[in-house]
C-alpha positions as CSV (number, residue, x, y, z in Angstrom):
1,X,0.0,0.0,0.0
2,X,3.0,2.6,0.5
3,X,4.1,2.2,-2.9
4,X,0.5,2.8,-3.9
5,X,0.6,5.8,-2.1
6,X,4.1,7.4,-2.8
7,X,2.9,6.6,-6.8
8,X,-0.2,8.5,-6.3
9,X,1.8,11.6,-4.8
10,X,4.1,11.2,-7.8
11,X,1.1,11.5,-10.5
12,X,-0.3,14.7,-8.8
13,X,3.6,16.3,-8.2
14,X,3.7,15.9,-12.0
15,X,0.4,18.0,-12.8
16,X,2.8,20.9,-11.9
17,X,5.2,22.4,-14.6
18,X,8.2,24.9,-13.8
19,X,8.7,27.5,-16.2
20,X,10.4,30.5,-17.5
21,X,8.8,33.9,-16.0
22,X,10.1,35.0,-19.5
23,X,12.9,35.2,-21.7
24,X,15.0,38.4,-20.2
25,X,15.0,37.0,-16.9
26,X,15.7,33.5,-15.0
27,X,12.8,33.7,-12.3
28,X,10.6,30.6,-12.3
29,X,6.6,30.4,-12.2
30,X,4.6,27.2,-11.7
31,X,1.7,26.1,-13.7
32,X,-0.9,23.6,-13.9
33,X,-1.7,23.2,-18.2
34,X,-1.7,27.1,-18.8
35,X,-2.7,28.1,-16.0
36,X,-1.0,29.4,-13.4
37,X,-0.6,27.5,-10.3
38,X,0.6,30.5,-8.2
39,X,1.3,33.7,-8.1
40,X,4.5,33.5,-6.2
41,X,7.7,33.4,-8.6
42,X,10.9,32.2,-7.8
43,X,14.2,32.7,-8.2
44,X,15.3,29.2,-9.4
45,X,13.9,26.1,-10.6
46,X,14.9,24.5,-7.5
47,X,13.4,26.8,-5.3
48,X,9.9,26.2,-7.6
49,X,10.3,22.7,-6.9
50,X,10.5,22.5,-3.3
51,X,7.6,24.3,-2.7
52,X,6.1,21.5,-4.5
53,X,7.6,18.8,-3.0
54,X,6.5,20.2,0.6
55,X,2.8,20.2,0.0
56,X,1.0,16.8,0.8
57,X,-0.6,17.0,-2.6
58,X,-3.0,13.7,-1.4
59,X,-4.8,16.0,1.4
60,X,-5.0,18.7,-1.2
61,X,-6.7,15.8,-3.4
62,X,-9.1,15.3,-0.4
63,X,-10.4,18.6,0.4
64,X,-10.9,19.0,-3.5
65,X,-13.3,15.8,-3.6
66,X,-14.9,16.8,-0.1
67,X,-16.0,20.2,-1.8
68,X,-17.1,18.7,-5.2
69,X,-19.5,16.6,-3.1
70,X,-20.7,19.0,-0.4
71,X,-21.7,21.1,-4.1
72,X,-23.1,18.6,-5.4
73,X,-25.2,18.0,-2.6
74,X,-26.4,21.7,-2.0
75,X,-27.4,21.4,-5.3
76,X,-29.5,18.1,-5.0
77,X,-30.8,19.8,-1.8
78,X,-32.1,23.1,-4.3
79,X,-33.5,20.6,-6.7
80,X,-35.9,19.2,-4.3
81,X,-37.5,22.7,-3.0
């Protein structure tokens, strides 16, 4: 079950690219797709990366679910007044 666990952790770390602020400058951003994942940039790539690595990405997972189905249950709830 650990290595099912570390693997999941892996998957979601990966959702998260590090890129170039822009050309005339070496600061990093993160991003999700296009989008931007924060608005913090950072100085290096390895700076970008630990503040990925610290965030238990499986309890971010969690609350993300928990709030998809407390929505989708206010919803039901509106349907049926």
């Amino acid at each position: 079950m650990s290595n099912q666990n570390s693997s999941k952790k892996m998957r979601l770390k990966e959702a998260f690219t590090i890129r170039k602020k822009d050309a005339e400058t070496d600061e990093v951003i993160i991003t999700i797709g296009n989008h931007l994942a924060s608005e913090q940039v950072f100085p290096s790539e390895e700076e970008a990366q630990k503040v990925i690595d610290a965030t238990d990405w499986d309890l971010v997972a969690a609350l993300v679910y928990t709030l998809k189905e407390a929505d989708e249950w206010e919803q039901s709830q509106k349907k049926e007044e």
